[in-house]
C-alpha positions in Angstrom: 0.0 0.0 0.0 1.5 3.3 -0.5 1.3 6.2 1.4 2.2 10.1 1.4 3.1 10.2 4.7 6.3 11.8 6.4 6.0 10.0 9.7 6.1 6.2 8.6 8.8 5.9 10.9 6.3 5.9 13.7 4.4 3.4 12.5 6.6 1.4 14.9 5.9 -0.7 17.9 8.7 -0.5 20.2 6.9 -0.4 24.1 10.0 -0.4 26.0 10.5 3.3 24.7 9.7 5.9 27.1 10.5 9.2 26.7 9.5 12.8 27.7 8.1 15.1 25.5 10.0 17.8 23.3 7.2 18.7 21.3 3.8 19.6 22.4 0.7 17.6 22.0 -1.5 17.1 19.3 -5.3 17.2 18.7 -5.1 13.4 18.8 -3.8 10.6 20.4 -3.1 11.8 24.1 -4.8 10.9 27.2 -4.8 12.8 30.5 -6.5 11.9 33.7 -9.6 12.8 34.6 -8.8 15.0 37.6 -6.4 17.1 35.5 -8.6 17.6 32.6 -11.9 19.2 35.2 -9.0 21.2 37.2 -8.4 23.2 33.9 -12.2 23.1 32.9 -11.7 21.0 29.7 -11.2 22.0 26.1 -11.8 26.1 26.0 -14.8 26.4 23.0 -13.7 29.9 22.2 -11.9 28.3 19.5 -13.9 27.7 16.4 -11.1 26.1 13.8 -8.3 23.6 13.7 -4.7 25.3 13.2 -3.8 26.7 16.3 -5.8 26.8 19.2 -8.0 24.3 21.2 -5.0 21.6 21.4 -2.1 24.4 21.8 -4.5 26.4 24.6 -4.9 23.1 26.4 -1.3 22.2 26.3 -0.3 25.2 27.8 -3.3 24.8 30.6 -2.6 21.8 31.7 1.5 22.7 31.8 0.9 25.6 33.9 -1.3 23.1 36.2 2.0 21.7 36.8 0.9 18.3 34.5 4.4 16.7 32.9 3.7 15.4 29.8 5.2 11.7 28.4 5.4 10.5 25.0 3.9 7.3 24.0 6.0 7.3 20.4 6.6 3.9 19.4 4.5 2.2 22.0 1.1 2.9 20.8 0.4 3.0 17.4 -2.5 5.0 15.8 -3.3 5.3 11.8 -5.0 8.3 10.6 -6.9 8.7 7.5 -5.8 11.6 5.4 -7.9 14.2 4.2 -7.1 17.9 3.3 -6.7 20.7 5.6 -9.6 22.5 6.8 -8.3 25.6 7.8 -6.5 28.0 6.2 -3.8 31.1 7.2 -6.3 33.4 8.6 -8.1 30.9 10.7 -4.4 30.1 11.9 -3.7 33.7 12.4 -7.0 34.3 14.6 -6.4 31.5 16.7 -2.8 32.5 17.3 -4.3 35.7 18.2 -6.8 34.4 20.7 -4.4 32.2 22.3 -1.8 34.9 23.1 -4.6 36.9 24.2 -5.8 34.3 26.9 -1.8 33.2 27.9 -1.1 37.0 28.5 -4.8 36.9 30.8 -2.6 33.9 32.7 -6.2 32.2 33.1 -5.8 28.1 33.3 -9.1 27.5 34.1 -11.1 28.3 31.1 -13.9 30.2 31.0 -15.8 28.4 28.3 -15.6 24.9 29.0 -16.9 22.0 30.8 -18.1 24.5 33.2 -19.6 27.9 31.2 -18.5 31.0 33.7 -21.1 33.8 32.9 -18.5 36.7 34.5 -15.4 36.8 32.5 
């Protein structure tokens, strides 16, 4: 089967690998407890498009919690199916925009997550 990707070199099982982060996460494949997750209020849904926000604003979150993040690379394996972007460079630079804005605000508990705060 052929394929266009650039990571087939993770499409590696190798569990014995553990290794801290040196990238943030991604929009997929992460896991974080439960606990961790409410303490920050969840995803903020401020952020309307893919690019840069919801996964980078979470990171960021959950880092300031005091979370230390792991990577599972080589020790779980997920396929995605490929499809085009569906966002483009203004819907990158909004989101870049709103993140900066809510970092600079220092806020880790969101304001429009699980829990919807009426007084921002």
């Amino acid at each position: 089967m052929k394929s266009d990707s650039k990571r087939l070199k993770y499409g590696l099982y190798l569990p014995f690998i553990r290794q801290e982060r040196e990238k943030g996460i991604w929009g997929h494949n992460w896991c974080v407890a439960k606990d961790k997750l409410l303490a920050v209020n969840g995803f903020d849904e401020d952020y309307q498009t893919a690019g840069v926000g919801e996964d980078v604003d979470i990171e960021w979150r959950l880092l300031a919690s005091g979370l230390k993040l792991y990577s599972i690379r080589f020790a779980a394996i997920q396929y995605h199916l490929h499809h085009s972007e569906n966002y483009n460079q203004t819907a990158i630079q909004t989101g870049m925009v709103q993140l900066e804005t809510k970092q600079r605000a220092g806020n880790i508990v969101c304001w429009n997550g699980l829990v919807k705060y009426e007084n921002r």
